[in-house]
C-alpha positions, 0 to 999 in steps of 0.5 A: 808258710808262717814266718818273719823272715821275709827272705823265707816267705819271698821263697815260700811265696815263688814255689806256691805256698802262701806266706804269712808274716806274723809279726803284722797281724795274727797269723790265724786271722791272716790264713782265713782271710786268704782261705775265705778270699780264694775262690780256688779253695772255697770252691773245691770244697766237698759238701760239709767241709765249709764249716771247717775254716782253718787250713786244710794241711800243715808242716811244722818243720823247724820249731823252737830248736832253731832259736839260741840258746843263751839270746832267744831272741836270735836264731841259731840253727846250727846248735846241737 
């Protein structure tokens, strides 16, 4: 899961996902190295998908309708 917030990645991390903080490094960079540094996943690969190096599935599930509309540097996700 990629976010800021570390309430949200702490409860990503608890059901299994893995988080990832983009504001300490590129959030690309940061999911392979975790692809490339996890045996479960590089091991579970059929042949031909090695050369695939990016995530294997994604949900986008919030987007920009949660920032605020008159500071975007805030959230607001109630708005309409």
């Amino acid at each position: 899961m990629v976010d800021y917030k570390s309430t949200r990645l702490d409860t990503a991390k608890s059901i299994g996902a893995m988080p990832v903080d983009f504001t300490k490094d590129g959030p690309v960079e940061q999911i392979i190295k975790m692809i490339v540094s996890n045996p479960g996943i590089t091991c579970s690969k059929l042949p031909g998908e090695e050369k695939m190096g990016g995530v294997m599935n994604d949900i986008d599930v919030v987007g920009y309708q949660a920032r605020d509309r008159k500071d975007n540097s805030k959230e607001n996700p109630t708005r309409s």
